[in-house]
PADRENKE-937072 format. One record per residue: residue number from 1; residue in three letters; z, y, x of N, C-alpha, C, CB in turn. Coordinates in steps of 0.02 Angstrom, whole numbers, plus 32768, in hexadecimal, padded with zeros to 4 digits. Glycine has a CB too. Example, Ala and Ser with C-alpha at 12.3 -4.5 7.8 and 13.67 -1.06 7.14 Angstrom:
! PADRENKE-937072
<1 'ala' <8186 7EE4 8294> <8186 7F1F 8267> <8186 7F5B 8294> <81C4 7F20 8235>>;
<2 'ser' <8162 7F90 8282> <8165 7FCB 82AC> <818A 8002 8285> <811E 7FE2 82C0>>;
! end
This chain:
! PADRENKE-937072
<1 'unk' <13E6 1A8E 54CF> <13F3 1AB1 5492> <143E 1AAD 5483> <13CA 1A93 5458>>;
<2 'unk' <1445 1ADC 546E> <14B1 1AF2 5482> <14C1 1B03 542B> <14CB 1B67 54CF>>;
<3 'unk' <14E9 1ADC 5404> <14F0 1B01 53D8> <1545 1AFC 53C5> <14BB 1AF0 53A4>>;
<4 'unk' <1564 1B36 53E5> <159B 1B3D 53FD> <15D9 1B2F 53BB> <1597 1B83 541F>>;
<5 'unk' <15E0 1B51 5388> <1606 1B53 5353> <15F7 1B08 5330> <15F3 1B96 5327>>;
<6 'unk' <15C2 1B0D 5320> <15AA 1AC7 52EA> <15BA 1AA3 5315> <155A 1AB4 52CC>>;
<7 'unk' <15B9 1A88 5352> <15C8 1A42 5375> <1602 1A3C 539C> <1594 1A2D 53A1>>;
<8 'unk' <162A 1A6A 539C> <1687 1A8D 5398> <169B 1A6E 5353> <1693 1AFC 5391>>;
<9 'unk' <168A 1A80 5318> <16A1 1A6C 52D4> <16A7 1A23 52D1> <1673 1A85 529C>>;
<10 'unk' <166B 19FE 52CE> <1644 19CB 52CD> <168D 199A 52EE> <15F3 19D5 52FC>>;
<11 'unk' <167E 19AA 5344> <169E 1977 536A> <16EC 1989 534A> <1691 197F 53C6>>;
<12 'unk' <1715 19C4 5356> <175B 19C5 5334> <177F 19A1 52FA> <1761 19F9 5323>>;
<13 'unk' <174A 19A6 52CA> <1756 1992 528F> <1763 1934 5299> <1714 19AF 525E>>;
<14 'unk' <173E 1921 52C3> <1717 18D3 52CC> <1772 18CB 5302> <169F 18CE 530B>>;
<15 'unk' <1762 18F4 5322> <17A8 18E0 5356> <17E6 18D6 5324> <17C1 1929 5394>>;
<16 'unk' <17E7 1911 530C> <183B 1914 52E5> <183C 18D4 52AD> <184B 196F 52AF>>;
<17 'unk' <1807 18CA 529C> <17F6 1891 5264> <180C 1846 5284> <179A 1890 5252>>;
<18 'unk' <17EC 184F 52BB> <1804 1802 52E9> <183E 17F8 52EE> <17F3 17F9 5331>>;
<19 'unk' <1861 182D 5314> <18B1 1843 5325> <18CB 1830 52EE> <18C6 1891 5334>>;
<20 'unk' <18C7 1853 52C2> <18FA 184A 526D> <1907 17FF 5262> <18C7 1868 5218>>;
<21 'unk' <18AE 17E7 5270> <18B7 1796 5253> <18BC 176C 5283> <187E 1777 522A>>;
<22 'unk' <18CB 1791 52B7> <18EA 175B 52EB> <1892 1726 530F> <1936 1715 52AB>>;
<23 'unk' <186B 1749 530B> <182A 1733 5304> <17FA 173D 5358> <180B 1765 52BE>>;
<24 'unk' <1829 1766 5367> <1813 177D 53A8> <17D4 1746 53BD> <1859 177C 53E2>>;
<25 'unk' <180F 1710 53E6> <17E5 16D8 5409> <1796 16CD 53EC> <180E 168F 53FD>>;
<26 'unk' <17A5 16AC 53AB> <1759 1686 5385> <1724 16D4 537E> <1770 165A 5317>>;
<27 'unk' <1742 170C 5379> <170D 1748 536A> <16F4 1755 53BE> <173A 179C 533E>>;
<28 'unk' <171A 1744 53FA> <16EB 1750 5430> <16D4 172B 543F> <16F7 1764 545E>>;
<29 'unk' <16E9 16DF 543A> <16BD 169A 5447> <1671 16BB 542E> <16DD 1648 540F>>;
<30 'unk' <166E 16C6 53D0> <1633 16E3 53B9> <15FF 1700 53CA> <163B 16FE 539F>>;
<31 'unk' <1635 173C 53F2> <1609 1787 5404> <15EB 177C 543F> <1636 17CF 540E>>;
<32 'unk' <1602 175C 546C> <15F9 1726 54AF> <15C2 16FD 5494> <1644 16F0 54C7>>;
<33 'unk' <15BF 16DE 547D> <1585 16B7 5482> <1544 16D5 5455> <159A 166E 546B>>;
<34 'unk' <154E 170C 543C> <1521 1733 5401> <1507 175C 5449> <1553 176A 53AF>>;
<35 'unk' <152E 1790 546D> <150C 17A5 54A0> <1501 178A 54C9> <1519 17C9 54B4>>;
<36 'unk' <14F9 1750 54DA> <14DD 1727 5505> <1491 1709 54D5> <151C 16E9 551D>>;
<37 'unk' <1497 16F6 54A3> <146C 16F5 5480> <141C 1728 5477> <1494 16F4 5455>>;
<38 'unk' <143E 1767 547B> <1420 17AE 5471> <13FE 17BA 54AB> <1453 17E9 5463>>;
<39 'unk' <142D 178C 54F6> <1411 17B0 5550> <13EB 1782 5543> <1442 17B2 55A9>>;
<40 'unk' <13DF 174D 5533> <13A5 170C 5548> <1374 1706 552D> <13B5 16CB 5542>>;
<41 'unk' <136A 1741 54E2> <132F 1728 54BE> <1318 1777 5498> <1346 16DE 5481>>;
<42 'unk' <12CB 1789 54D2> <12B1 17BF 54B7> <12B3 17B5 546F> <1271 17CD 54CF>>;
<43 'unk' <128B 176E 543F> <1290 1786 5404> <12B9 179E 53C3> <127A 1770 53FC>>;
<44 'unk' <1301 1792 5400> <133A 1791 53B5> <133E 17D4 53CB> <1393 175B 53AB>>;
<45 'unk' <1337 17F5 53FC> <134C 1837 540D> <1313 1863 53E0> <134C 1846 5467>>;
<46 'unk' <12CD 1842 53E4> <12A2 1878 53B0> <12B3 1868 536F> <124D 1875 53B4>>;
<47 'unk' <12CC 182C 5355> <12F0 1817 531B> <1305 1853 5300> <1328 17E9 5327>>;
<48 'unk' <134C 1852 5323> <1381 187F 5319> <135E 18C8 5314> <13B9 1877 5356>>;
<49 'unk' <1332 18EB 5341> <131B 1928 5350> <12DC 1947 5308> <12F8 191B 53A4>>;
<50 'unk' <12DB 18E9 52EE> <127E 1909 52B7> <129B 1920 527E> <1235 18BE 5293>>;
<51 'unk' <1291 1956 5270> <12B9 198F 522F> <1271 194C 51E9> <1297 1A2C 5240>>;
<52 'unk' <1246 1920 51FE> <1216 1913 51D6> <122C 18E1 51A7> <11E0 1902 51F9>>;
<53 'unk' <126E 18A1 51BD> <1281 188D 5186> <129F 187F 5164> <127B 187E 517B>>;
<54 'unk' <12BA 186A 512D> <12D3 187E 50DB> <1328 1863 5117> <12A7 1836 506F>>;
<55 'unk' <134D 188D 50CE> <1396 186A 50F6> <13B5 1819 50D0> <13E4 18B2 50E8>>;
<56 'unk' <1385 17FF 50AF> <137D 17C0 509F> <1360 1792 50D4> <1359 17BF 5068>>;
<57 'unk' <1335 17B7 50F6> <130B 178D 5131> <133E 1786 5157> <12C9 17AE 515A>>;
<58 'unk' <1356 17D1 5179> <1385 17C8 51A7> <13CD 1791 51A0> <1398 180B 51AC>>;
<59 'unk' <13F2 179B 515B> <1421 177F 514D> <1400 173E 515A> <143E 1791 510F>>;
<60 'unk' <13F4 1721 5136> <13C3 16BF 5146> <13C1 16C5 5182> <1363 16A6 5129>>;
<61 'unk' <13A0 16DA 51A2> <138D 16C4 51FE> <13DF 16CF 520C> <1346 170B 523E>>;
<62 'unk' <1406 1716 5212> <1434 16FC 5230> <147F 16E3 5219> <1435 1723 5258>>;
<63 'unk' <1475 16DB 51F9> <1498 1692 51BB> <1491 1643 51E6> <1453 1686 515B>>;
<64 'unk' <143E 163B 51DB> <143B 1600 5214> <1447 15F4 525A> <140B 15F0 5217>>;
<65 'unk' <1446 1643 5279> <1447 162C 52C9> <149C 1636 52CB> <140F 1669 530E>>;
<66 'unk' <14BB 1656 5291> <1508 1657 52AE> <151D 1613 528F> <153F 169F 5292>>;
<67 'unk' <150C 15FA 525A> <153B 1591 5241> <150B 1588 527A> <1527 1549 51D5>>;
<68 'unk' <14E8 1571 52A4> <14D0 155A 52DD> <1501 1548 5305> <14AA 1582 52FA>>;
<69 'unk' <1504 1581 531D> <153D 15A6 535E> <1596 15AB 5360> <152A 15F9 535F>>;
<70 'unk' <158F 159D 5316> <15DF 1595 5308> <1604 15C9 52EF> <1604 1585 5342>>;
<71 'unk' <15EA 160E 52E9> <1606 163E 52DC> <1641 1630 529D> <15D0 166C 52D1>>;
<72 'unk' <1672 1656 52B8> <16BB 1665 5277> <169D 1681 5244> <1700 16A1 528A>>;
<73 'unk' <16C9 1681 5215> <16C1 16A6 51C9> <16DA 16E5 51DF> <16F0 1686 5183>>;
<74 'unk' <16FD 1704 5201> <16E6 1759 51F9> <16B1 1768 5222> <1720 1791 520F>>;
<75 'unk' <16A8 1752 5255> <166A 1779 529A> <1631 176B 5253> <1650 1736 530B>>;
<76 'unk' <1621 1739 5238> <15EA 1734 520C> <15FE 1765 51DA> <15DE 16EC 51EF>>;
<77 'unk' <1616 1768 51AD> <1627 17AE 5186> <1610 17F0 51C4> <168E 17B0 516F>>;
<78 'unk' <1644 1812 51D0> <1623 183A 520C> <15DF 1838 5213> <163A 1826 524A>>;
<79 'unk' <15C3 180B 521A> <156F 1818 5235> <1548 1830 51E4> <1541 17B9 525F>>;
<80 'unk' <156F 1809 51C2> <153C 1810 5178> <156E 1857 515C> <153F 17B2 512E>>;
<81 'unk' <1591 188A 5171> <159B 18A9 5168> <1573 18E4 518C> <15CA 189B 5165>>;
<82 'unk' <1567 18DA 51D2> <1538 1903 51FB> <14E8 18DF 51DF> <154C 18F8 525A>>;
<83 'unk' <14D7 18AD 51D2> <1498 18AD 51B1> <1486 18DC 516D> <148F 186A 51A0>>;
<84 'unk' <14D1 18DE 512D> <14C1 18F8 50FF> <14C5 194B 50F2> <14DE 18D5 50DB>>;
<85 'unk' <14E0 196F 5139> <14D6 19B0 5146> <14A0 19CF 515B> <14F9 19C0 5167>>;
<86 'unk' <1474 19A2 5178> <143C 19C6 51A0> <1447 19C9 51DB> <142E 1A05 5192>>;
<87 'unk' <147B 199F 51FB> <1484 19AF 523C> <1478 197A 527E> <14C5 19C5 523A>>;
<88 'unk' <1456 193F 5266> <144B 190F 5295> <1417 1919 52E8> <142C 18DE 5264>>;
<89 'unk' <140F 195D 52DB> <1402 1973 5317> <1431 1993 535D> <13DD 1999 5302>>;
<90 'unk' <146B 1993 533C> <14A1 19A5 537A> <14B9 1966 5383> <14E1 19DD 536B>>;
<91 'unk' <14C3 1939 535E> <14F8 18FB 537B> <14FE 18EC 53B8> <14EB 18BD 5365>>;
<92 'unk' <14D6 18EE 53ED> <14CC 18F0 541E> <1508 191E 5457> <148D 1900 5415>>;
<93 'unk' <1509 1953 5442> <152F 199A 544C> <1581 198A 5428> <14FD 19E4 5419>>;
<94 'unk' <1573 1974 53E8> <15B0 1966 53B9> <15C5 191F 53EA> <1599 1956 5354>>;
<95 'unk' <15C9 1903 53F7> <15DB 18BD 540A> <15ED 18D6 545C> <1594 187B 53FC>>;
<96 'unk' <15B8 18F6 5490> <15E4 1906 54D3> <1623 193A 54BB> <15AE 1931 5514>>;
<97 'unk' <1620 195E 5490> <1654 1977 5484> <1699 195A 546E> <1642 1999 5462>>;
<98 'unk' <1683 1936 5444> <16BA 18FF 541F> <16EB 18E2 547F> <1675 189E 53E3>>;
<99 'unk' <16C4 18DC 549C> <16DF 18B9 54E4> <16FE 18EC 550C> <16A2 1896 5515>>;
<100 'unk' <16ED 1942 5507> <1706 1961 5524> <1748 198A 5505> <16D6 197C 5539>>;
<101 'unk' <175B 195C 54D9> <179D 1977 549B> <17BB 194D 54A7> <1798 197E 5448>>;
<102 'unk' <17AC 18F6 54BF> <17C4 18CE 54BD> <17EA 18C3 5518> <1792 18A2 549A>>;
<103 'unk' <17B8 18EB 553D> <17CA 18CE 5574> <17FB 1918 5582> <1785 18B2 55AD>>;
<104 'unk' <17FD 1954 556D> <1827 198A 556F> <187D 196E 554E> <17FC 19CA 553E>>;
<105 'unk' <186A 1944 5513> <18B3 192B 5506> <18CD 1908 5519> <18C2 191A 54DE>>;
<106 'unk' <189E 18DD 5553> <18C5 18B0 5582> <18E4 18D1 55C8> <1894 1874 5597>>;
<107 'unk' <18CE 18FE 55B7> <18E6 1930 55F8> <18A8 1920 5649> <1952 190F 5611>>;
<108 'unk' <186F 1914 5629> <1854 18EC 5657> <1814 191F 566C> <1843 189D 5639>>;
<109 'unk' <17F7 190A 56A4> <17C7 1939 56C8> <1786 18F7 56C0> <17E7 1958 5728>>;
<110 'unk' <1741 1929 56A9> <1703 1907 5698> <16D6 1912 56E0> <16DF 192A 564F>>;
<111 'unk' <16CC 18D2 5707> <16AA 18E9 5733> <1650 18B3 573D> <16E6 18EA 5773>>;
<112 'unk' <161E 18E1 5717> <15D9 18DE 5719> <15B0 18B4 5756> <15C7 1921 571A>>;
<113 'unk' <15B6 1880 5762> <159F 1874 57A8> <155B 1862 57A7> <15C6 1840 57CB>>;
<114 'unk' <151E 188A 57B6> <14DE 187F 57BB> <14B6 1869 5808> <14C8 18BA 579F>>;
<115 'unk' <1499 1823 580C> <147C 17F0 5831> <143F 17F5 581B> <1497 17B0 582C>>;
<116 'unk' <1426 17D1 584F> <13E7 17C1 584F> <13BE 1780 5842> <13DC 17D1 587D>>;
<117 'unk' <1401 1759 5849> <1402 1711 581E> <143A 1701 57FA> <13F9 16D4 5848>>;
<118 'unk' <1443 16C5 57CD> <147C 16C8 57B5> <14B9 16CC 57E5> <147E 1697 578F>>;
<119 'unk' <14F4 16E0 57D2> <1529 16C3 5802> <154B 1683 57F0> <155E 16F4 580C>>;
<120 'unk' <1554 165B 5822> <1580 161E 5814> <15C9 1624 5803> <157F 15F6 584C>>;
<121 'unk' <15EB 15EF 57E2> <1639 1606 57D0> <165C 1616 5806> <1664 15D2 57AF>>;
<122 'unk' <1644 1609 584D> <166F 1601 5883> <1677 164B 588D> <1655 15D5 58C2>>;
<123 'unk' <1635 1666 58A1> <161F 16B8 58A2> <163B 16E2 5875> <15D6 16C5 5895>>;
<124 'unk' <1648 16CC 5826> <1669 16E0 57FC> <16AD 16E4 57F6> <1656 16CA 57D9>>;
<125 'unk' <16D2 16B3 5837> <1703 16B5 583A> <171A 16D6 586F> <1713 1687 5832>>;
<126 'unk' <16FE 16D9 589C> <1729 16F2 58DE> <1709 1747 58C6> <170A 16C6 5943>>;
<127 'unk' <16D4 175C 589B> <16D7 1799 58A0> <1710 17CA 585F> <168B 17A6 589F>>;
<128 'unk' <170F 178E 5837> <1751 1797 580C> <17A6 17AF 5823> <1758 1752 57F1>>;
<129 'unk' <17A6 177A 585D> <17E7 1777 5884> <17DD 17AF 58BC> <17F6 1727 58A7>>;
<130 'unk' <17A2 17BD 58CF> <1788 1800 5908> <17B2 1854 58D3> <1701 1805 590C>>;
<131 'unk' <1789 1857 5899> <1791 1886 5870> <17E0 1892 5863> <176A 1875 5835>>;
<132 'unk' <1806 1865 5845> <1842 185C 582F> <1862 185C 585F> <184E 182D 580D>>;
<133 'unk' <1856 185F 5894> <188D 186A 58E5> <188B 18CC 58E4> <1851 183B 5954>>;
<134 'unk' <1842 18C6 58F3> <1829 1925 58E7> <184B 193B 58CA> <17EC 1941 58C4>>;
<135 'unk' <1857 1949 5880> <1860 1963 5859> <18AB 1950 5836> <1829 195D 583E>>;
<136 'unk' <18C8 191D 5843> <1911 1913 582F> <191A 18FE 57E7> <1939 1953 583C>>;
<137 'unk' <18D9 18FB 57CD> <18EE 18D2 577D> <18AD 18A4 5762> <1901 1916 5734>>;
<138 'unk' <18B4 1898 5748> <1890 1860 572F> <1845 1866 571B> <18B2 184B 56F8>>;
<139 'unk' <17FC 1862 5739> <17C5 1859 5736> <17A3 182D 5700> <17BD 184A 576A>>;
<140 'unk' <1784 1830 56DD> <174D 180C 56BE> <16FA 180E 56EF> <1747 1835 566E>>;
<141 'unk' <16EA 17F0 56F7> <16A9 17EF 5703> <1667 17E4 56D7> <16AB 17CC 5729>>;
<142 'unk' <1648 1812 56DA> <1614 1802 569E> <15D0 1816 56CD> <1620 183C 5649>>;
<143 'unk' <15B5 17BE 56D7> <1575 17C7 5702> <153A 17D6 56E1> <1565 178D 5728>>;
<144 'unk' <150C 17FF 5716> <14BF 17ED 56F2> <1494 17F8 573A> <149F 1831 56A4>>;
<145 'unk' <145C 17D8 5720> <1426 17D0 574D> <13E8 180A 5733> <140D 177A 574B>>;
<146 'unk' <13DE 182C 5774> <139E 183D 5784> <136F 1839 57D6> <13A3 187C 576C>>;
<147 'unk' <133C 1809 57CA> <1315 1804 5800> <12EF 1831 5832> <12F2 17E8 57ED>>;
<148 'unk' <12F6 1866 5810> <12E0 18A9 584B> <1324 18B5 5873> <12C6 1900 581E>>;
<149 'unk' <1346 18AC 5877> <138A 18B3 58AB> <136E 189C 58F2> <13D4 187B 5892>>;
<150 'unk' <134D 185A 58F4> <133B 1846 5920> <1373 181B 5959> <131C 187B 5931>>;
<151 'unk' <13B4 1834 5951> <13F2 17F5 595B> <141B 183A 595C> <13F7 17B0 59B0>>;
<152 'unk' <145C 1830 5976> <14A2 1846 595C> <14C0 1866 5914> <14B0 1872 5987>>;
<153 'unk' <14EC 1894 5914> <1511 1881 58D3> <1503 18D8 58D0> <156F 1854 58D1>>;
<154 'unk' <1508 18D0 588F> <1515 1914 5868> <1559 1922 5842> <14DE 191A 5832>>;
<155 'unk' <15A0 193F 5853> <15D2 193C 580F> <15D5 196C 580C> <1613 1920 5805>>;
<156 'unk' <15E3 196D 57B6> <15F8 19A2 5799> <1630 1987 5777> <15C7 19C4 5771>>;
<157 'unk' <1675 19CE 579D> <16B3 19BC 577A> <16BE 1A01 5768> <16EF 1995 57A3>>;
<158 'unk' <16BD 19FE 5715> <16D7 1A28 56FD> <169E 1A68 56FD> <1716 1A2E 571E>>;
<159 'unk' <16C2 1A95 572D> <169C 1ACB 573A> <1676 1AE5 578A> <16C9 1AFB 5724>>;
<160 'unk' <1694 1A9E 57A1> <1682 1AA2 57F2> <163E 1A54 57FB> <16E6 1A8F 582F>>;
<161 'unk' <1611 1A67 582F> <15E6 1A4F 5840> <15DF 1A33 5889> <15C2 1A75 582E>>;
<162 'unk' <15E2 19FE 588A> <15D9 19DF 58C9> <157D 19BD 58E2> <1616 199E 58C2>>;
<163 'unk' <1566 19D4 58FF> <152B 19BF 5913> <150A 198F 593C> <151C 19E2 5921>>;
<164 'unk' <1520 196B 5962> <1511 192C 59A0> <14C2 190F 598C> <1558 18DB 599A>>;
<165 'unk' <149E 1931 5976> <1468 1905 594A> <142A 1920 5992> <1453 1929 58DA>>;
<166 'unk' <1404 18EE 599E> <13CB 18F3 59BE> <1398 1936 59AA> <13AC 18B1 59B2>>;
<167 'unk' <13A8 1945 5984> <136A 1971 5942> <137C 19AC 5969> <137F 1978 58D2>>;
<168 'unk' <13CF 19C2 5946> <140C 19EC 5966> <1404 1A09 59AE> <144B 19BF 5969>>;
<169 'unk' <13FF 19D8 59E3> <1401 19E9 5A22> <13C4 19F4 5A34> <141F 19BE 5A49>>;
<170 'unk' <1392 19EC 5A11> <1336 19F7 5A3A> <1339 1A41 5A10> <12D6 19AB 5A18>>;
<171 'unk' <135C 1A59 59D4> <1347 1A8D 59AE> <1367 1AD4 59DD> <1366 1A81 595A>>;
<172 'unk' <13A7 1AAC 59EF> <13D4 1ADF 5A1D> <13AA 1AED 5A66> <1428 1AB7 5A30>>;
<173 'unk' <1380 1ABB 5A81> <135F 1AD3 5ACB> <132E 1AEE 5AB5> <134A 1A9F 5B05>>;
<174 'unk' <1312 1AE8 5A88> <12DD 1B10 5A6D> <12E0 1B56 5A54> <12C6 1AF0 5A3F>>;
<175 'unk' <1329 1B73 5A5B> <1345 1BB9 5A3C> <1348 1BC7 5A83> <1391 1BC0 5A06>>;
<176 'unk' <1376 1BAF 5ABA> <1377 1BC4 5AEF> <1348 1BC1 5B1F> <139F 1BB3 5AFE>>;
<177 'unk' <1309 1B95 5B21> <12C1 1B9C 5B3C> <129E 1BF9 5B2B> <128D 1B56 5B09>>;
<178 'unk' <12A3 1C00 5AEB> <1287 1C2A 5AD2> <12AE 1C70 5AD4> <1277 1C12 5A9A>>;
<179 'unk' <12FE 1C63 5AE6> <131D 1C94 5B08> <12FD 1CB8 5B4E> <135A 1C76 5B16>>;
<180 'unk' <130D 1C78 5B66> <12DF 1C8B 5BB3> <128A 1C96 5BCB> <12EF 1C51 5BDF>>;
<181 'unk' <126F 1C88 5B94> <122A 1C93 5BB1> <1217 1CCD 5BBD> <11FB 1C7C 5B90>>;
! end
C-alpha cells in the first residue's frame, strides 16, 4: 500500500525538523529501532493498521512502548502527531521514507540485501565494501530475510536488481526449459 504525497509530507517535515534541531542522530536511533520493532512483531503492525481503536488507546500503548525503548522528545511528538491525524497506518512507509531523505542527503546509495538467513556482520561487511568499490560512493546496507530464496542474495540498489538467489536461478531454467520444449 503506496501512499505517495501523505508519506512524502509526513517523512520531510520529520527530516527538516531533525536537521533544524540538530536531532538527526536520536530521531534515527528511534526510527531504527521503531522499524525494527514494526519487522519483528505481526501485532504492532495490525496495531498500527486497526482503523478500530480510539486515538487514546493508541496514544497509551505507544507512549509506553516508546519511554520503554528510549525514544527522544520529538520522534515521540511526531508519532502522537501521526496518531492524532488519522494516519498511523503509513508510519511504516513514513519512516522508510524518512531514511530515503536521509540517506539522499548523505549523498549515499541504499542497497536492500535479501537472504535467506540472517546475514552475519562479516557478510554485512565485505558486501558493504563489495558495493562501495562498484559503485564509487558510499553504501548503506539494509538487510532482510526471506526463506523462500532458498540460499544466495537478492540486491536491490536503487533502481537496479541483482539476483544470485537459488529461487532466481531455478525460475530462470525454468523460462528457458519452457523456451525449448
Amino acid at each position: 500500500m503506496r501512499f505517495p504525497s501523505l508519506v512524502d509530507r509526513y517523512a520531510s517535515a520529520l527530516f527538516d525538523l531533525a536537521s533544524s534541531q540538530r536531532a538527526d542522530s536520536v530521531v534515527e536511533r528511534d526510527l531504527r529501532a521503531l522499524q525494527a520493532m514494526v519487522h519483528d512483531s505481526s501485532d504492532l503492525r495490525h496495531f498500527l493498521a486497526s482503523p478500530l481503536l480510539s486515538q487514546d488507546q493508541r496514544k497509551a500503548v505507544l507512549n509506553a512502548l516508546m519511554d520503554k525503548a528510549g525514544f527522544g522528545d520529538l520522534t515521540k511528538h511526531f508519532i502522537f502527531v501521526v496518531v492524532r491525524n488519522r494516519r498511523l497506518f503509513a508510519l511504516p512507509q513514513i519512516i522508510a521514507h524518512y531514511f530515503t531523505l536521509q540517506s539522499a542527503a548523505r549523498n549515499e546509495l541504499v542497497a536492500i540485501v535479501t537472504a535467506a538467513e540472517a546475514l552475519s556482520d562479516q557478510q554485512k561487511k565485505s558486501i558493504h565494501l563489495a558495493l562501495k568499490k562498484a559503485v564509487g560512493r558510499d553504501v548503506r546496507i539494509v538487510p532482510h530475510r526471506d526463506p523462500t530464496l532458498l540460499g544466495g542474495l537478492v540486491i536491490r540498489l536503487g533502481s537496479r536488481l541483482f539476483d544470485s538467489s537459488l529461487r532466481g536461478k531455478l525460475a530462470t531454467l525454468k523460462l528457458v526449459m519452457k523456451g525449448k520444449a
